[in-house]
C-alpha positions in Angstrom: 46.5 -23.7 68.7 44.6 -25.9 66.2 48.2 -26.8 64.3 49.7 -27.9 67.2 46.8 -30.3 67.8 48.0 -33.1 64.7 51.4 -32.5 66.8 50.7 -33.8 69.8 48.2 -36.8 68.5 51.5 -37.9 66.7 53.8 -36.9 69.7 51.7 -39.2 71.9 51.1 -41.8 69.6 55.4 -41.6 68.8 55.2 -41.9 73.1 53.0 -44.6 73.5 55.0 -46.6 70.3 57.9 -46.4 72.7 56.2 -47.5 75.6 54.8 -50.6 74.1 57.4 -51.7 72.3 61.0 -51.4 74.1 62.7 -52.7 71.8 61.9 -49.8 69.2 63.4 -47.6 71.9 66.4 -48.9 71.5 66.0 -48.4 67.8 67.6 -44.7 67.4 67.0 -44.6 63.8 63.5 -45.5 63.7 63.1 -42.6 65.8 64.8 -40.5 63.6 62.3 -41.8 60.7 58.9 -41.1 62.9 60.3 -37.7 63.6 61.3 -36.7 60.3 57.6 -37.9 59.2 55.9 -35.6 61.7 58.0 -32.7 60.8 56.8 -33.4 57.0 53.3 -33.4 58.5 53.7 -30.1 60.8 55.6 -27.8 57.4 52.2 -29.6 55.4 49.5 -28.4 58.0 51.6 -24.6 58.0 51.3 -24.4 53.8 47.9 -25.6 53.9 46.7 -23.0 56.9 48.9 -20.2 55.0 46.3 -20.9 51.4 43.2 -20.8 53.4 44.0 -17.9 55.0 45.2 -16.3 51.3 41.8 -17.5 50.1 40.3 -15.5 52.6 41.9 -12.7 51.5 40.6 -13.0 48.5 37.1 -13.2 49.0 37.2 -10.1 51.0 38.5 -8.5 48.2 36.2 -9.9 45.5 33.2 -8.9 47.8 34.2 -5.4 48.5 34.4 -5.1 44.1 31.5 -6.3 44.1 29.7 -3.9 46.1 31.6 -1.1 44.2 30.2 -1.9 41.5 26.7 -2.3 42.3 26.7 1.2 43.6 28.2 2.7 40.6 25.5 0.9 38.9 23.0 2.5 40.7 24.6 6.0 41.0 25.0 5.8 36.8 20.6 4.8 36.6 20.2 7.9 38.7 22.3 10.2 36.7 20.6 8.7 33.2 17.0 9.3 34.7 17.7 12.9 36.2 19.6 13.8 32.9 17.1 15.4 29.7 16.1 13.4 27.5 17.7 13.6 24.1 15.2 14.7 20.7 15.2 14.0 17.2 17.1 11.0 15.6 19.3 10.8 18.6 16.3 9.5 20.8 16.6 5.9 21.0 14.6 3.2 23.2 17.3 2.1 25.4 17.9 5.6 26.6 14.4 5.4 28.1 13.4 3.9 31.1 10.9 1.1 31.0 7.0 1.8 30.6 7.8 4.9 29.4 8.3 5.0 25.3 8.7 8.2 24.1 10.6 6.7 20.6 8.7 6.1 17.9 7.4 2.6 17.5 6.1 0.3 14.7 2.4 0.2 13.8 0.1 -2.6 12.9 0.7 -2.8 9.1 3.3 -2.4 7.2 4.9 0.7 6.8 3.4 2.5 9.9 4.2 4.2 13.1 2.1 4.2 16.1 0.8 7.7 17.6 2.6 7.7 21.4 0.2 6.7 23.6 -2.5 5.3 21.7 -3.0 2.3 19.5 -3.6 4.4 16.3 -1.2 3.4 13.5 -0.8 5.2 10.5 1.2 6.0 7.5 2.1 9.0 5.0 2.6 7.6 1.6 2.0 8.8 -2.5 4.0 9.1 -5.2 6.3 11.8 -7.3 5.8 11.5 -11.0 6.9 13.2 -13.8 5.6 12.5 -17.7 7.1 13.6 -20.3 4.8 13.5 -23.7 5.3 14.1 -27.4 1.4 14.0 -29.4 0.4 13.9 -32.9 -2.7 14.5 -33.6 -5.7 16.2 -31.5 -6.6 14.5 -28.1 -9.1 17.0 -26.7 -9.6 18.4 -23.5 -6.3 17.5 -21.8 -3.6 17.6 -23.3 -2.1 15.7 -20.4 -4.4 12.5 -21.0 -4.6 10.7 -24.1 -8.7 10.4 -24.1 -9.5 8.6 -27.1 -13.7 9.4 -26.8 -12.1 13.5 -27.3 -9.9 12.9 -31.1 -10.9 15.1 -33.3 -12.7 13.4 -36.5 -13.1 14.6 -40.1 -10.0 16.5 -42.3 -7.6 17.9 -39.6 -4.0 18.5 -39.5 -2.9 18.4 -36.3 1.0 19.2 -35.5 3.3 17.3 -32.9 2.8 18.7 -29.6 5.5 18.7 -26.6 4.5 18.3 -22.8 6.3 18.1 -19.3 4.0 17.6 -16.4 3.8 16.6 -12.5 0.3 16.7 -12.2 0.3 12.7 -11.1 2.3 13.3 -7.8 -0.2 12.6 -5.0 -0.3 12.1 -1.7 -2.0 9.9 1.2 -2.8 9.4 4.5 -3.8 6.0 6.4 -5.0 5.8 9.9 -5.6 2.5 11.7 -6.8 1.4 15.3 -8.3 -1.8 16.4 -11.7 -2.3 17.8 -14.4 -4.4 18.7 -16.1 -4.6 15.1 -12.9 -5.2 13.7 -9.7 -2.3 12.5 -11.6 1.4 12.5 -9.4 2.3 8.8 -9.9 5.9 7.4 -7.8 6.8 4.0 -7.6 9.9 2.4 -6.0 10.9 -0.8 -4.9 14.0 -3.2 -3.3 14.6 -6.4 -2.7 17.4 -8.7 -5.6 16.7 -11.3 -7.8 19.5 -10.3 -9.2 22.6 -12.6 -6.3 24.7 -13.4 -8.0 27.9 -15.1 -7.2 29.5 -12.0 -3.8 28.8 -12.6 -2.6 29.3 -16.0 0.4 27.1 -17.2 2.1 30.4 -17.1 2.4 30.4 -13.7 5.4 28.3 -11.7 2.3 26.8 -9.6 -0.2 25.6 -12.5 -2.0 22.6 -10.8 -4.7 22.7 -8.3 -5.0 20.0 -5.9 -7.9 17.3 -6.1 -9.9 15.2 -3.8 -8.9 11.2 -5.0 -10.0 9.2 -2.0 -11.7 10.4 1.3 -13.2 7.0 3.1 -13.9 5.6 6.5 -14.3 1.5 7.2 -14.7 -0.3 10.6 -15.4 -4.3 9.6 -17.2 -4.5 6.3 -18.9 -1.3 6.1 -16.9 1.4 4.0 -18.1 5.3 3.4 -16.9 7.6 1.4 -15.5 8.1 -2.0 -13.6 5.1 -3.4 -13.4 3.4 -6.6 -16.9 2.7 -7.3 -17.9 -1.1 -6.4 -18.5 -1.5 -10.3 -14.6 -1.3 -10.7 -12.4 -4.1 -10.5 -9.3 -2.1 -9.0 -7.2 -5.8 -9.2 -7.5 -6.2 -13.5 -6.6 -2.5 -13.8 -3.8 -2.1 -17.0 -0.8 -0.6 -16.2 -0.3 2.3 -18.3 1.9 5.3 -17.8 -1.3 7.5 -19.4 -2.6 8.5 -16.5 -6.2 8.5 -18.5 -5.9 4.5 -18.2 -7.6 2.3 -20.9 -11.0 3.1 -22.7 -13.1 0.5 -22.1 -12.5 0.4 -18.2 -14.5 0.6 -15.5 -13.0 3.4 -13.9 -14.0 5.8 -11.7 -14.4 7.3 -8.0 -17.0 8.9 -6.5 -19.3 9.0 -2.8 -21.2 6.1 -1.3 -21.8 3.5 0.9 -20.5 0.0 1.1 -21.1 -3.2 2.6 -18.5 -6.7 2.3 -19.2 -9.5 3.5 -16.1 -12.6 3.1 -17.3 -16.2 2.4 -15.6 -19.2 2.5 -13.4 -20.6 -0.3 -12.3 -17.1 -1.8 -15.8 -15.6 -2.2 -16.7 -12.3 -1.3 -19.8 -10.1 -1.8 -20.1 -5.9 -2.1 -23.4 -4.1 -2.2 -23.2 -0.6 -2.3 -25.6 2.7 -2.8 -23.2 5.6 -4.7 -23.3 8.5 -5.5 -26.2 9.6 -8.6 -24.9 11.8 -11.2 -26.4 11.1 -14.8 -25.0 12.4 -17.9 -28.1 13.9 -19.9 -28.9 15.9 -22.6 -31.2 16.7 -25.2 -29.1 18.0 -28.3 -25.5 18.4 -28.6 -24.2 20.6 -26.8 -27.0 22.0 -24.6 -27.3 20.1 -21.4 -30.5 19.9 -19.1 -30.9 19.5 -15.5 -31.3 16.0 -13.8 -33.0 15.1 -11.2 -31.4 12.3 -9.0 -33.9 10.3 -6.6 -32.5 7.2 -5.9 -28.5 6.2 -5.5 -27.1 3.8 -8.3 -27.2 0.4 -6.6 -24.6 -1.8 -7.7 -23.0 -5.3 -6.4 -20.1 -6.9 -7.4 -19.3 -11.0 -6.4 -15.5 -11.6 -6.5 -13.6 -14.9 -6.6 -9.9 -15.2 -5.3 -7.9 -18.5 -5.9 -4.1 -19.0 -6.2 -4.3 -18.5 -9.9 -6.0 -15.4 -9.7 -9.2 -14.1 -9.7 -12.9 -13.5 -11.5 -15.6 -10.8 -10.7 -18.6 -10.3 -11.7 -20.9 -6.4 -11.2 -24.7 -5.4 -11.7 -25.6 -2.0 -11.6 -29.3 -0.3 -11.6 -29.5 3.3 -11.8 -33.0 5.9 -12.0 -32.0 8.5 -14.8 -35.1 11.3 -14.2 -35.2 15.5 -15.7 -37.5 17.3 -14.0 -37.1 21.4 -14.9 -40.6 22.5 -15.0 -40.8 21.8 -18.8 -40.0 17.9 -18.9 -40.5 15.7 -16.3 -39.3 12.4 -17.1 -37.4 9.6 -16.0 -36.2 5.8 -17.2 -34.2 3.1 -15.4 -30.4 2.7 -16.4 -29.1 -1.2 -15.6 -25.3 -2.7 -16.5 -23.4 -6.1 -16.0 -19.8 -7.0 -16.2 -17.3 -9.6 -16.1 -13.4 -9.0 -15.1 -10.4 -10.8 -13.7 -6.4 -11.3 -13.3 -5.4 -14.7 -14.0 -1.6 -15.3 -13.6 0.7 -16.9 -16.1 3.9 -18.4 -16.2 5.2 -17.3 -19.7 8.1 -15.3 -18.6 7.8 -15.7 -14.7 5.3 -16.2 -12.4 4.1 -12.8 -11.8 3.0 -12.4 -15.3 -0.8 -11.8 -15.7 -3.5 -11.3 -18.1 -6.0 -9.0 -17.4 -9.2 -8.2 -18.8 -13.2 -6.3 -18.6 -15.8 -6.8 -20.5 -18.3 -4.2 -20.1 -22.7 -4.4 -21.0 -25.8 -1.9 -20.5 -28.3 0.9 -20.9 -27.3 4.1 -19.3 -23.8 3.2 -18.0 -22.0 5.4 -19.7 -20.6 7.0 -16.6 -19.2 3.8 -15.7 -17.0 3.2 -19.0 -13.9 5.7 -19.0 -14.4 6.9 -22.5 -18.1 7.3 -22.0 -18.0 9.6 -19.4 -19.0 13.4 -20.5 -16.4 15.6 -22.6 -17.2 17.9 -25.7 -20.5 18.0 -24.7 -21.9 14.6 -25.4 -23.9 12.7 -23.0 -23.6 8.4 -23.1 -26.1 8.0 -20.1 -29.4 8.8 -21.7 -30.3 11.6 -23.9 -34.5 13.3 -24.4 -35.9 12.3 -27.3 -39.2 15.2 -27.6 -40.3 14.9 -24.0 -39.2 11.2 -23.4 -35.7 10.1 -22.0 -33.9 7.4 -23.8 -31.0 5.2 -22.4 -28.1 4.5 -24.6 -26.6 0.8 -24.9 -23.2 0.5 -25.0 -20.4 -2.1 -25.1 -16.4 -2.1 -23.7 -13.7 -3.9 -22.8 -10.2 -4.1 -22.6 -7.6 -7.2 -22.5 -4.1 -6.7 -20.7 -1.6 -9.0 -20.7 1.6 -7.7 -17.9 5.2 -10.1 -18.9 7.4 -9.7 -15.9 10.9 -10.1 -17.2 12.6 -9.8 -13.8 12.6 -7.7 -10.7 13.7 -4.9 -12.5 12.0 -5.1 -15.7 8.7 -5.4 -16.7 5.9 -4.9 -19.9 2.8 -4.2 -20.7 0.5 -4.4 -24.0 -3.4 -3.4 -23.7 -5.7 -3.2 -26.0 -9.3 -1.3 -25.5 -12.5 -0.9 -27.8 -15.6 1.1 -27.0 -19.4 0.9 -28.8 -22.2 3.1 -28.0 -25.3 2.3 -29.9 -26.6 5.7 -30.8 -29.9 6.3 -32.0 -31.1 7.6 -35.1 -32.4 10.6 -34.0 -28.5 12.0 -33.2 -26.4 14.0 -34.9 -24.0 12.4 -37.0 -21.1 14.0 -35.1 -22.0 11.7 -32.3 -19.5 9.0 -31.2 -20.3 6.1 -32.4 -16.9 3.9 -31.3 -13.5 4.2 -29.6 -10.3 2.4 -30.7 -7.0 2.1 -27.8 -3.6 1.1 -27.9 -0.7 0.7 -25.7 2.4 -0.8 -25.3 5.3 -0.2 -22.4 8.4 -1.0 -21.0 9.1 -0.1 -17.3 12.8 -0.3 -15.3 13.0 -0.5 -11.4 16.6 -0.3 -11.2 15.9 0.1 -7.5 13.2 -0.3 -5.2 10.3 1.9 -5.7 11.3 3.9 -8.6 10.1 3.2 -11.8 11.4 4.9 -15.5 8.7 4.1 -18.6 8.5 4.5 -21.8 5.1 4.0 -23.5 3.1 4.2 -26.8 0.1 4.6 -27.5 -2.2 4.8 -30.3 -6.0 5.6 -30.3 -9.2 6.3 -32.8 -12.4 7.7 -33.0 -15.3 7.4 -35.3 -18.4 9.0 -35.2 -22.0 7.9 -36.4 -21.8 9.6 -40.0 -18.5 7.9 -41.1 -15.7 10.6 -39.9 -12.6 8.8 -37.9 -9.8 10.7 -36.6 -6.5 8.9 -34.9 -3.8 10.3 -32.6 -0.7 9.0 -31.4 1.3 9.6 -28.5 5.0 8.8 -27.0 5.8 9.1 -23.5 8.4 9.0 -20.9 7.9 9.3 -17.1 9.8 8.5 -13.9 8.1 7.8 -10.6 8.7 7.3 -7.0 6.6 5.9 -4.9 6.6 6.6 -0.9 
């Protein structure tokens, strides 16, 4: 009925034209015109009520898709949540359903994964390595270290020497969760350095494992064994030796630590570690020790963009007490280190060095520490002990070519001041030498080549020298 309604408004209005004005009556072909006109109007009114009623149409339709889809939507959730969920690489995150991760997710530092349903992080990382080493000349008690404090001295004849090894391959663990006090860390670390008498060479298994680091740290307190706080870990030389250069600081062991970060780069360490003096009376006998205090030792660091500069003191209580002697003396060393960056090749050259001063430190200095039966800590002279001064240091200077390519030459010297009551076969100085060239033709491998050279003389005159070439390929993880 609506349509008709414009109809009859025109048909009336078409009337009343009439009406009022006769003479159009009369007119037959402006009748003809207004009729023509509200025929245009009626077919208009038809098209436009024949669209809206398409339109219609056509939202029905949309709307019933729509709901279609929805509940396929729903039914395909359903079906994903009762379905098992897959395992292994396969298992992703967007197959599982929101607040409940079962995928593996990243941890708080770099390189870790987070234990499900915890805020532990950790990481499984170490290194494969594999030296291979030609020797001239006698280096000792490993022939897998080049130890310059164990050359033999006087007339010998020593003959080349071939060696393939694996013993550096080592592996970690890191473990890290926030708390109150600041990230709970706890690091522990092997390699295959151990005693291997056990296990002859013979055997496809010769190397025993060995503890390198087992420590716990929340905040600034650290226990465990580390690198002892007399180190400067930062100015280490790289060498491919795995003995590392002889007038280092260089060595891990037990103890207790405490850091404390000041402003400007500055930090302090104070630490009590573990006592173990190298003592004897005559070459070779040893005697028992008796250890009643830690070594105290604290080492103040400065960090800048150029590098940085750090500065040790150590005090250590050397005592024997076996029933027949009963004595003791006080053991005290200083030292100054650093890595100061350069810009002769690139910017991530470096020079590093460690200079090394005191009485009774000799288990602090890499070439001092005991082998062959000599003792550099302290040593009894008739019933009193007597401290030995002695002087290191090293100077390394790393050129980084590019990201693949890199050197290293370091150079190392050792003096103990031995006193005249020692036997002339005593060492009296150390002599070290080393020059590489390592390749990184991909991430995280690197192949070396080193050389090194290396002297000893003793107090009575006799020198000996060895020399060593050596290849080795590592991967670290």
């Amino acid at each position: 009925m609506r349509k008709f309604f414009p109809v009859m408004v025109s048909a009336l209005a078409l009337s009343a034209a009439i009406a009022i004005t006769p003479a159009a009556a009369a007119d037959q072909a402006t009748l003809d015109k207004l009729t023509e006109l509200i025929e245009k109007q009626q077919a208009a009114l038809d098209a436009q009520s024949r669209e809206l009623s398409a339109l219609r149409a056509q939202v029905q339709s949309l709307q019933g898709q729509q709901k279609e889809t929805a509940e396929a939507v729903v039914a395909q959730k359903k079906a994903l949540e009762s379905a098992p969920k897959a395992s292994g690489a396969t298992q992703t995150a967007s197959a599982a359903p929101a607040g409940d991760k079962k995928y593996v997710e990243q941890g708080d530092f770099p390189g870790a994964i987070k234990v499900p349903g915890t805020d532990v992080s950790f990481k499984v990382g170490g290194q494969i390595k594999v030296d291979a080493i030609y020797s001239n000349g006698s280096t000792g008690v490993s022939e897998d270290l080049f130890q310059t404090r164990a050359i033999t001295t006087g007339n010998t004849n020593e003959s080349g020497r071939s060696r393939i090894h694996a013993r550096e391959t080592r592996l970690n663990v890191d473990v890290r969760s926030p708390t109150e006090y600041g990230d709970l860390r706890a690091f522990a670390e092997f390699d295959l350095f151990g005693q291997a008498v056990s296990k002859p060479q013979s055997q496809v298994n010769g190397y025993d494992v060995r503890l390198r680091h087992a420590w716990v740290q929340v905040g600034g307190l650290m226990a465990g064994q580390n690198w002892s706080t007399f180190n400067d870990v930062a100015a280490f030389a790289e060498t491919l030796d795995f003995a590392q250069v002889n007038g280092e600081s260089f060595i891990r062991q037990p103890q207790i630590r405490w850091t404390n970060k000041f402003d400007d780069g500055w930090s302090l360490a104070v630490a009590a570690e573990n006592p173990e003096g190298d003592l004897s009376d005559t070459v070779p006998a040893t005697v028992a020790q008796s250890d009643g205090i830690p070594d105290m030792i604290a080492a103040l660091k400065w960090e800048q963009d150029w590098g940085h500069l750090q500065t040790g003191a150590l005090y250590r209580r050397l005592a024997i007490d076996n029933g027949a002697v009963d004595t003791a003396t006080s053991g005290y060393g200083v030292n100054l280190s650093g890595k100061i960056k350069t810009d002769v090749f690139s910017d991530k050259d470096s020079l590093k060095f460690q200079v090394n001063y005191g009485d009774g430190i000799g288990r602090y200095i890499n070439d001092l520490q005991v082998t062959r039966n000599e003792s550099f800590d302290a040593v009894l002279n008739g019933n009193d002990l007597e401290t030995l001064e002695a002087y290191s240091g090293y100077v390394s200077y790393q050129a980084v070519f590019s990201p693949k390519w890199r050197s290293n030459l370091t150079g190392g010297y050792v003096y103990v001041d031995q006193p005249d009551f020692q036997p002339g076969s005593s060492m009296e100085s150390t002599t070290y030498i080393a020059y590489n060239i390592i390749w990184s033709p991909i991430p995280k491998l690197d192949l070396g080549l080193e050389f090194l050279y290396g002297q000893r003389e003793d107090v009575d005159g006799d020198d000996g020298d060895a020399t060593r070439v050596q290849a080795a390929a590592k991967y670290t993880f």
